[in-house]
C-alpha positions as CSV (number, residue, x, y, z in Angstrom):
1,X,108.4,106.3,182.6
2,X,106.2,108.4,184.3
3,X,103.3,108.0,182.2
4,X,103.6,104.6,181.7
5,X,103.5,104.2,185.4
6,X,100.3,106.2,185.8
7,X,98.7,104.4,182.7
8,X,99.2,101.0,184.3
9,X,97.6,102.0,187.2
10,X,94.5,102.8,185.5
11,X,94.6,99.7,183.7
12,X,94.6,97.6,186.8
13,X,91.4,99.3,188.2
14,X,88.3,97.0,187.0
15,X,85.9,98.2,184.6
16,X,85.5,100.6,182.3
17,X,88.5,102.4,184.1
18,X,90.7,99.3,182.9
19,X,89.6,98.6,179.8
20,X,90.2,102.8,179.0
21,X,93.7,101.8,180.7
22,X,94.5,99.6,178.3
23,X,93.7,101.0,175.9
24,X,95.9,103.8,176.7
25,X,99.1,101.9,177.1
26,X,97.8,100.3,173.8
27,X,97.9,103.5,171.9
28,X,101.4,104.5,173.9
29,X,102.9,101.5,173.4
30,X,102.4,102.3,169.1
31,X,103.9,105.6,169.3
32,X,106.8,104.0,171.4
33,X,106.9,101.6,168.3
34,X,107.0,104.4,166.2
35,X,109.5,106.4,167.7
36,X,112.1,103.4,167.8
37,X,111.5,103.2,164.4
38,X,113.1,106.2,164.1
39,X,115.6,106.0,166.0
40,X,116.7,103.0,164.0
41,X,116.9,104.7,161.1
42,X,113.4,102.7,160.1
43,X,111.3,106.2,158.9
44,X,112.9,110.1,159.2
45,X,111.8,112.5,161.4
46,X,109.1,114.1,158.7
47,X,107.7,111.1,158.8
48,X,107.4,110.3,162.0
49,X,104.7,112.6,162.7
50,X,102.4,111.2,159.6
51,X,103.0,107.8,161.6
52,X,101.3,108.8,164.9
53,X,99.1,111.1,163.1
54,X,96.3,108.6,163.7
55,X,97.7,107.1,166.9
56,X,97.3,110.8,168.5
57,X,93.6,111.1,167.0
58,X,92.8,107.5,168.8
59,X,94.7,109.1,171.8
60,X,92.7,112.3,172.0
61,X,89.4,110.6,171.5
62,X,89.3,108.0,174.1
63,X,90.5,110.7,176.3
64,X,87.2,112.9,175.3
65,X,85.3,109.8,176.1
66,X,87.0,110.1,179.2
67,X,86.0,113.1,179.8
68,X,82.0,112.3,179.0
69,X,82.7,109.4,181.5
70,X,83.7,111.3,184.4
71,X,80.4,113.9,183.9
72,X,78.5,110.5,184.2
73,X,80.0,109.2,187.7
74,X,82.1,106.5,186.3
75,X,84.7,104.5,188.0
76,X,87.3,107.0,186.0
77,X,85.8,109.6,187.9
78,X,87.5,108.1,190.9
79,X,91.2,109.3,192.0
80,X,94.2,107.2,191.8
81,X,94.9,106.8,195.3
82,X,99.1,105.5,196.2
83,X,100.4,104.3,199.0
84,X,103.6,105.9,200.5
């Protein structure tokens, strides 16, 4: 629950830190899908990993863009700052 918690506090930010938010909890809401699938006897466990296969490669590129982001002083440069 964790992530989910830090992904929606990114996606409430505005800008290009929110839209990249969103899409995150996008992308972690499909492999949720996918892993329920499982559970429910939907797919097996080899193929589980050929479902997210492509999820994970969306995953691991917005976070690169990210990364290119941040060396460019965007709003996801800035820290997530709670309260309490």
């Amino acid at each position: 629950m964790h992530l989910i918690r830090d992904r929606i506090s990114i996606a409430v930010r505005q800008g290009a830190s929110g839209e990249i938010g969103l899409e995150l909890l996008a992308l972690q809401q499909q492999q949720f899908m996918q892993w329920h699938q499982l559970k429910d006897c939907a797919i097996d466990w080899p193929t589980l990993p050929l479902n997210c296969r492509q999820i994970r490669k969306h995953f691991d590129v917005t976070l690169v863009y990210c990364g290119l982001r941040e060396k460019a002083r965007s709003p996801w440069a800035q820290p997530v700052r709670t309260q309490g």
